[in-house]
N, C-alpha and C positions, 0 to 999 in steps of 0.2 A: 831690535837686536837683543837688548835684554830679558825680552820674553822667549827668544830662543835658549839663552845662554840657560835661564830658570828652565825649560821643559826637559833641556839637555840632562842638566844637573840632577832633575830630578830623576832621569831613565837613568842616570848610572847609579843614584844610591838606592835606588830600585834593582836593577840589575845585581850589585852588590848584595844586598839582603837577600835575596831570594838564592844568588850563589852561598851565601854563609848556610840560608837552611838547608841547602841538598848536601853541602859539606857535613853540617850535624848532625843526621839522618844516616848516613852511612859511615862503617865502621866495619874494619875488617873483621874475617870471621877468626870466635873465640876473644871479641874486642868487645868495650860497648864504650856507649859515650856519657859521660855524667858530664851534667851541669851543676856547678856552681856557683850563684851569684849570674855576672856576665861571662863567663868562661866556659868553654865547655871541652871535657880533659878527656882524651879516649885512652882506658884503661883495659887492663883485662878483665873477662866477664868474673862478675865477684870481688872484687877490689872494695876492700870497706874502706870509709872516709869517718874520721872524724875530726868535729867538731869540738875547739880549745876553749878556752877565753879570750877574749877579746877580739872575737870573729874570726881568731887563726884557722884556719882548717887544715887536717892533715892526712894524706892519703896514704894509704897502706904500704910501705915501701918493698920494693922486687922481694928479697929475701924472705920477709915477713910473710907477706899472698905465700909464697913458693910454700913454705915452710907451711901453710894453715892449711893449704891444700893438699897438700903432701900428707898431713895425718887427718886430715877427712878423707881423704883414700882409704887410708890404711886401716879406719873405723867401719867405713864401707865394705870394705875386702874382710874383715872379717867378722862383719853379722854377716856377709854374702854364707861365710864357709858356714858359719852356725847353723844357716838356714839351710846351706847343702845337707848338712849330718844330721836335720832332723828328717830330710826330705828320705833322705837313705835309709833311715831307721823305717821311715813309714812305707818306702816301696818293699822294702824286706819283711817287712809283714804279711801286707797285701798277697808278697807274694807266698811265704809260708801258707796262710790263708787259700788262698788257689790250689796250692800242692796238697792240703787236706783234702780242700774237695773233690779234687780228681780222682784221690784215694777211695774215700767214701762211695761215689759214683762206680770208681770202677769196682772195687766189694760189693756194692747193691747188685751189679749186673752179672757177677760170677754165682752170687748165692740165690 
């Protein structure tokens, strides 16, 4: 009997752990899951953690992420424009460039 009771015990802390790791493992989308220590906290992807004194640790609170990521957009959003209005500058050549040559071509073929 007590070797049942042990083989028992043992399939369910078995059972057990192997549910924690498929729990760990998934994470909704735009989520991820950090571990710390034994703990494993699912945050938003990019959530910075840090690390106090005295082993405190402290994770990036709602506002904070919102706000960090809210002006890494808005850094992103405009080198995007910069790099549109160089991209403009240089199709506008190209194509000034083209309009010469059509000109050229077509005066070669009149004269």
């Amino acid at each position: 009997m007590k070797k049942i009771k042990a083989i028992v015990l043992v399939l369910v802390l078995v059972s057990i752990s192997l549910n924690l790791r498929a729990e760990e493992e998934k994470a909704p989308p735009g989520m991820e899951v950090i571990k710390i220590g034994n703990v494993n906290y699912i945050v938003p992807e990019g959530t910075k953690v840090r690390k106090q004194k005295d082993g405190i640790i402290k994770l990036e609170g709602r506002l904070e992420y919102v706000a960090r990521r809210f002006s890494e957009i808005e850094k992103k959003i405009s080198e995007l424009e910069k790099t549109d209005e160089i991209l403009k500058e240089k199709f506008e050549n190209i194509e000034r460039l083209i309009n010469k040559e059509k000109e050229i071509s077509e005066t070669d073929k009149d004269g």
